[in-house]
N, C-alpha and C positions, 0 to 999 in steps of 0.2 A: 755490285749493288744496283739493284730498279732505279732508276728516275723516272719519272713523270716531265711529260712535255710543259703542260700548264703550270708547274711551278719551276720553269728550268733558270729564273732566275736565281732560287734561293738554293741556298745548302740543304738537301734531304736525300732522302733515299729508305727503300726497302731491302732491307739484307737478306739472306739465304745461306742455305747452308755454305757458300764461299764464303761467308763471314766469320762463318763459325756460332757456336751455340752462346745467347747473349741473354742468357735469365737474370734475374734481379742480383744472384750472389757471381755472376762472372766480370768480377769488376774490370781487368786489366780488356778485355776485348771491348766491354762499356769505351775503357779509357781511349782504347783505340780510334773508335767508330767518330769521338767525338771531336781530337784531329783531326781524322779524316776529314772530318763536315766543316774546320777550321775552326770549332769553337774554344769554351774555356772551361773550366771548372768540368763538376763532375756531371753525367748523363744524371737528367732529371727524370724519373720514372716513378710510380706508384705503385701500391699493393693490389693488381687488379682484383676484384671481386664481380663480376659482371652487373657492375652497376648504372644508372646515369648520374652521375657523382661524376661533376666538373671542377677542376681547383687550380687556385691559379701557381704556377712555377715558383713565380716567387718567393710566395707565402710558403710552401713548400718546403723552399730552402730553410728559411727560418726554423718548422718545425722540426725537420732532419738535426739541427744542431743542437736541440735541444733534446730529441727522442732517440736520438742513433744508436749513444751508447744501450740504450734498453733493448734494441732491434726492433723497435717500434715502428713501422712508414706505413704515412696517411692510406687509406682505403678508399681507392676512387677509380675512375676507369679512363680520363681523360684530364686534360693539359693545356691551360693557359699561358703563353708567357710575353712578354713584349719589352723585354732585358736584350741588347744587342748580344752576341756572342753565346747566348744559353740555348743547350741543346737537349731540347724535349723527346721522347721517346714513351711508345706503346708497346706492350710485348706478347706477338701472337703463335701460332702454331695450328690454325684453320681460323679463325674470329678475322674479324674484318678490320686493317688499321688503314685512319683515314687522317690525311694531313690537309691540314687548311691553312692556308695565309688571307691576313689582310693587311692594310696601310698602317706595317707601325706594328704587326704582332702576328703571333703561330698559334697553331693548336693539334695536340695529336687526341685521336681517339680512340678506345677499342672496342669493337662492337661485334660482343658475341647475337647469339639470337635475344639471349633476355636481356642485350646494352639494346641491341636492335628495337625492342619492343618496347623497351624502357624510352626509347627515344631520343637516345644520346646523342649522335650528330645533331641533330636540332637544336638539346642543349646547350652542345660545345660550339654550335655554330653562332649562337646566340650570346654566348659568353665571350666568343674572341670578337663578335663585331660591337659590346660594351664596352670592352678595354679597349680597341683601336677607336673607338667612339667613329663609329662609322653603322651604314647599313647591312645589313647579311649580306644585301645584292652584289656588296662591293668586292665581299671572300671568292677566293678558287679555292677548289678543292681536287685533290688524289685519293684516289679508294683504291689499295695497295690488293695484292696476293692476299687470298684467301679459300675457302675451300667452297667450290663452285657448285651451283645446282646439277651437276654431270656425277655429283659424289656426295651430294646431301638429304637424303629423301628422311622425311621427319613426320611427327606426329601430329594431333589437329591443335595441340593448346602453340607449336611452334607456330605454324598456319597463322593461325588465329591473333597471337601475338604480333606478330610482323602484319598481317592484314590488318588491325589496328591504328598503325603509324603511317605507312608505307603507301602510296598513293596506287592504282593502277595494278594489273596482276602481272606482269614484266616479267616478275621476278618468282613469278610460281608457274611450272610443271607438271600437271598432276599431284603428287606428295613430295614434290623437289623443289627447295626452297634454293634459291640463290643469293645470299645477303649481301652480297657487293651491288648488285643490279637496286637490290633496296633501297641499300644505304644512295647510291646514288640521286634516285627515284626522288625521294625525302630531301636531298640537297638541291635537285630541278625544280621541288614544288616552291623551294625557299628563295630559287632564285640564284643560285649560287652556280655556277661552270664548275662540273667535276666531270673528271675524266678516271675511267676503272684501266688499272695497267695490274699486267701480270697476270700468269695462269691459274689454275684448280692445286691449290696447295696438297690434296687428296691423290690426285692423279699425277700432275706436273712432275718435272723434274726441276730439282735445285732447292723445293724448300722444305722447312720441318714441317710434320703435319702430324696431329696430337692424334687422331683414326686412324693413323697409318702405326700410331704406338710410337713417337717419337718423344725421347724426354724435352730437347729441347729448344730452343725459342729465337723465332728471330724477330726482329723491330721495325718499327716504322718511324723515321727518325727525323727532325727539319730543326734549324737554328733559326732561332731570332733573327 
């Protein structure tokens, strides 16, 4: 499992296919991960829909106990939480997952091209520094494994979309989009120390990657 230097105090990490495949219905590897990470109860995750749709863990919990038996879970693309021992989780396969800390609280996020455009690290970064009640400037962040500008060449509304949010062209190639460089970019302009770990989930060795035709999934994962 990745770590990241910048958050090496807390419990996280990026899995890979050494993890094994960790989709929303693979509960017992879920169970695992979140041992792993020391924590307690069950991995907190969402129904992503490439949204900027932030919500907090908590509340979460709440509606899971109330919706589960219907197979019902909230639809959102990122994760508040600031519960000592709860272990939040994103689930990607080329999309960008990105882990933040502040004083007193976590947040995960997943940020395809249209979370990217939608703006969602800024959301989620904005959201975990109201619940730490602190400023943005004070969060780190990690932009995990994801599928790199070397493997992403896309069309103009992608461009256009990310050129909307995303400060600077860093992160564009010609028709080669890199949304880790983005996402990053967008945490610089905010103020926020991120650090990008791990390779071209497309190309690389070790992770699933949804272009490459893989079913599926690994996580991006950090404890309160």
């Amino acid at each position: 499992m990745l770590r990241a230097p910048v958050l090496s105090d807390l419990a996280h990490g990026f899995t890979g296919r050494a993890e094994g495949d960790l989709r929303r219905t693979e509960y017992a590897g879920q169970a695992a991960l979140v041992t792993r990470l020391g924590g307690h109860g069950a991995l907190r995750t969402v129904q992503q829909v490439h949204s900027a749709r932030v919500l907090r863990a908590e509340a979460l919990a709440e509606a899971l106990a109330e919706t589960l038996a219907a197979g019902d879970v909230p639809e959102a693309d990122g994760l508040v939480c600031t519960t000592p021992g709860m272990v939040i989780a994103v689930r990607v396969a080329d999309c960008v997952p990105v882990l933040l800390a502040g004083p007193g609280g976590v947040a995960a996020v997943h940020a395809g091209w249209r979370g990217t455009a939608g703006d969602i690290v800024r959301v989620g970064a904005r959201a975990l520094a109201e619940a730490c009640a602190c400023e943005v400037g004070a969060l780190r962040a990690a932009v995990g494994p994801s599928i790199r500008g070397c493997c992403y060449e896309v069309g103009d509304e992608v461009i256009e979309g990310v050129g909307a949010v995303a400060p600077g062209r860093s992160w564009l190639a010609g028709r080669h989009v890199d949304l880790a460089i983005a996402n990053a970019a967008i945490l610089a302009e905010l103020g926020i120390p991120a650090e990008v770990v791990g390779g071209c989930t497309r190309c690389g060795e070790g992770w699933y990657s949804h272009r490459r035709g893989d079913l599926e999934r690994q996580v991006g994962a950090i404890r309160a």
